[in-house]
C-alpha positions in Angstrom: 134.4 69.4 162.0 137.2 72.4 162.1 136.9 72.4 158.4 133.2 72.7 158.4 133.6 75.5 161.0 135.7 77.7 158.9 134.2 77.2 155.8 130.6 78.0 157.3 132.3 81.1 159.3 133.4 82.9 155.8 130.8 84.4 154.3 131.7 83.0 150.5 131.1 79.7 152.2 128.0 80.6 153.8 126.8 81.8 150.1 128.1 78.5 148.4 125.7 76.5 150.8 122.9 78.8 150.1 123.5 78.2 146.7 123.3 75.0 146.4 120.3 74.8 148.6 118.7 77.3 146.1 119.6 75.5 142.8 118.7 72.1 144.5 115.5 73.4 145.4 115.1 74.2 142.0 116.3 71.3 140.2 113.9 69.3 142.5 110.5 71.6 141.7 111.7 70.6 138.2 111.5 66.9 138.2 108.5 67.1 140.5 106.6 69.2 138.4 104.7 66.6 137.3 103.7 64.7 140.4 100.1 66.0 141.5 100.9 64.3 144.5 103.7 66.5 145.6 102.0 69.9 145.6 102.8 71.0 148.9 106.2 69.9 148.8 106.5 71.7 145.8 105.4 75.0 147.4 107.6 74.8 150.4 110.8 73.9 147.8 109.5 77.5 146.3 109.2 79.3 149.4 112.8 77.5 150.7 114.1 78.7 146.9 113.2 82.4 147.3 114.3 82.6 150.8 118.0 81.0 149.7 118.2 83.7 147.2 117.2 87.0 149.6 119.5 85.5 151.9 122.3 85.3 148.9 121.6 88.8 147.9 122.2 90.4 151.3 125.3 88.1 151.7 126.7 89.9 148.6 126.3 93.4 149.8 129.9 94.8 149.8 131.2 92.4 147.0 131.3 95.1 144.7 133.9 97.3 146.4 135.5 93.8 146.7 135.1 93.1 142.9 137.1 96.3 142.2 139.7 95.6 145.0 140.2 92.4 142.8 140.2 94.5 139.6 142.9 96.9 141.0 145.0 93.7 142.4 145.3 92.3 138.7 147.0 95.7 137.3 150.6 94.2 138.2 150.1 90.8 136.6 152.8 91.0 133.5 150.7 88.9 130.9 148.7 91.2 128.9 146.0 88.6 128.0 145.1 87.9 131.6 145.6 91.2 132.8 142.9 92.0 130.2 140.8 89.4 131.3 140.8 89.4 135.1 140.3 92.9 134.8 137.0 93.1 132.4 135.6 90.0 134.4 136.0 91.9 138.0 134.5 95.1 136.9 131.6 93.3 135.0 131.0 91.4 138.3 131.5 94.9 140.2 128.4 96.2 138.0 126.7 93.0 138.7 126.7 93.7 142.4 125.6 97.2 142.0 122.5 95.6 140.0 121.7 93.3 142.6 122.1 95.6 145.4 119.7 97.8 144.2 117.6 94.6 143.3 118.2 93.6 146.9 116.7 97.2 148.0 114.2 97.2 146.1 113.2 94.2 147.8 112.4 95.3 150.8 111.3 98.6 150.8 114.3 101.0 150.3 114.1 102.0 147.0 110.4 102.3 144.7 110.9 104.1 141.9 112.8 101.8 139.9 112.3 99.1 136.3 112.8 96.0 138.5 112.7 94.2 135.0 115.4 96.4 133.5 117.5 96.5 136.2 117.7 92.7 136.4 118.1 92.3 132.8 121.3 94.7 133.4 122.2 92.3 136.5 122.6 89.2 133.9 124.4 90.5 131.1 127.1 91.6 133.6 127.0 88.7 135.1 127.1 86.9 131.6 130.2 89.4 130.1 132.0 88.3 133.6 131.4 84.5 132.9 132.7 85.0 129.3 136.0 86.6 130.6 136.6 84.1 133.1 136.3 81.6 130.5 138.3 83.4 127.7 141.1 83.4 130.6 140.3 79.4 131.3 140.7 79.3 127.4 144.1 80.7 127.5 145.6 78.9 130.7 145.0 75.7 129.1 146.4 76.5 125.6 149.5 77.9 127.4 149.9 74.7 129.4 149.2 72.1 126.3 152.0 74.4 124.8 154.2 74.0 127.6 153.5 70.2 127.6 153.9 69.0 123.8 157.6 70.6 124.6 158.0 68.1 127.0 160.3 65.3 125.8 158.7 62.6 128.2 155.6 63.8 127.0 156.6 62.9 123.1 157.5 59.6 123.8 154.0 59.1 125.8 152.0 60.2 123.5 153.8 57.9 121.0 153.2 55.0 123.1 149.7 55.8 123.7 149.1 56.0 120.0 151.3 52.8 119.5 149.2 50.6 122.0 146.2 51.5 120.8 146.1 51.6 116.8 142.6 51.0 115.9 141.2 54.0 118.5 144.1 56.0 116.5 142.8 55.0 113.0 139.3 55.0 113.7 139.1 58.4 115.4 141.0 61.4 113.3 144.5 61.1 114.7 144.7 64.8 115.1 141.6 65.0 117.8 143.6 61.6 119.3 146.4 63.6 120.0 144.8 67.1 121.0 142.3 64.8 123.7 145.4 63.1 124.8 147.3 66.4 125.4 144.1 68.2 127.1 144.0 65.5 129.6 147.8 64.9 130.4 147.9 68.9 130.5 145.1 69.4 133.4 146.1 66.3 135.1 148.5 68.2 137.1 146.5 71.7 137.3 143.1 70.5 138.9 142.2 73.7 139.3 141.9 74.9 136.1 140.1 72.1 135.1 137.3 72.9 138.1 137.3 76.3 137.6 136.6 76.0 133.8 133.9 72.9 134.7 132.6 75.6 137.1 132.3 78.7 134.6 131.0 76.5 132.0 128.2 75.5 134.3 127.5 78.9 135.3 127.3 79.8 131.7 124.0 78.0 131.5 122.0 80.5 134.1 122.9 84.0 131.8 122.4 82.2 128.6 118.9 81.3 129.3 117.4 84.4 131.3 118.7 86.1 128.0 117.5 83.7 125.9 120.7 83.4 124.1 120.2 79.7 124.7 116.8 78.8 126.2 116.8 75.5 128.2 114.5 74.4 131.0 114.4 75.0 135.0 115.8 71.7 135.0 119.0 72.2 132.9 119.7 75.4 135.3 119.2 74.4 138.7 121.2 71.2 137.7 124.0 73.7 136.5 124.2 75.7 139.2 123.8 73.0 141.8 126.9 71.6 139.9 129.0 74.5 139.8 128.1 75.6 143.7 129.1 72.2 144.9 132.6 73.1 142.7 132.5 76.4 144.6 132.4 74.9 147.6 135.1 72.1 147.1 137.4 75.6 145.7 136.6 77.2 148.8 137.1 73.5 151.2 140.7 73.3 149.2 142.3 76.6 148.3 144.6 74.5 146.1 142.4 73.9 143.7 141.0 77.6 143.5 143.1 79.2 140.1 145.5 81.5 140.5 145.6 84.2 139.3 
């Protein structure tokens, strides 16, 4: 009960919840679609959708002055590659505030004059560049940990008696993928986090990639996305271990 009370008392918390609600809601309409039945139900999933995401939007007020705090914080890290990266991805996201606060005005009253359409266009592809960062940086996290594990002399002689005990997977799959599956999984079995926070990012990717129409799926595919990657969120949040770092 203490845990739920300090996870609901941040507000990151409080968005990951209405998050979840939202892309359940929506994941729901979507395999109800067809049930002439379910009408009404349908409506108030709608109306309990929209409200989710209003309530997100004026959660996130301020998260762009937090965005570039973040931005600023990464300056001292020593690696250039994910000093690069952390950096792009926070100011992307920083713009993608400043879209959806205006959004979020616009909303209710405080600004008219405005190209709702445009400006939420604008909203998604900095919310997609700030996806593709974080990604590029899960990218390089795990190549530098596979590195750091095939080094490893226990490693080696695992691996060999992986392949050893099981010959025919070895000759009946190309032995190279073998091996590089093998090392993926032995590297992120001790770096959860990485592992989530890729899962997560990858899951996310989905939302951008289809409001752009990069990669056009269905309602289904993204509230089923984004329910999975706000109930990662909120198992990050639940467990600071397993949020990355940096």
């Amino acid at each position: 009960m203490e845990t739920f009370v300090r996870f609901t008392n941040q507000s990151q918390g409080r968005d990951r919840i209405f998050r979840a609600t939202q892309y359940a809601c929506a994941l729901a309409k979507y395999l109800l679609r067809n049930e002439a039945k379910r009408k009404e139900l349908i409506k108030k999933l709608q109306f309990l959708e929209s409200n989710m995401s209003s309530g997100r939007k004026l959660f996130r007020l301020g998260n762009t002055v937090n965005s570039i705090h973040a931005a600023k914080s990464t300056l001292h890290i020593s690696d250039p590659v994910l000093r690069f990266c952390l950096i792009f991805a926070n100011l992307n996201r920083a713009l993608y505030f400043i879209c959806d606060n205006i959004l979020w005005a616009k909303s209710v009253g405080l600004i008219k004059d405005i190209d709702k359409e445009r400006w939420s266009l604008n909203s998604t592809r900095f919310y997609f560049l700030s996806l593709v960062m974080n990604l590029t940086r899960d990218v390089y996290v795990i190549a530098q940990l596979m590195v750091q594990k095939s080094r490893d002399q226990h490693f080696q002689q695992k691996a060999d008696q992986h392949l050893s005990e099981s010959p025919d997977v070895a000759c009946a799959v190309v032995p190279q993928l073998d091996a590089f599956l093998f090392l993926l999984i032995e590297s992120l079995r001790n770096e959860p986090s990485v592992a989530l926070d890729t899962l997560k990012n990858v899951c996310d990717l989905f939302i951008p990639l289809d409001k752009l129409g990069i990669y056009q799926t269905n309602a289904g595919v993204v509230g089923f996305c984004g329910l999975v990657s706000s109930l990662l969120g909120i198992l990050s949040v639940l467990r600071p271990s397993l949020k990355i770092k940096p």
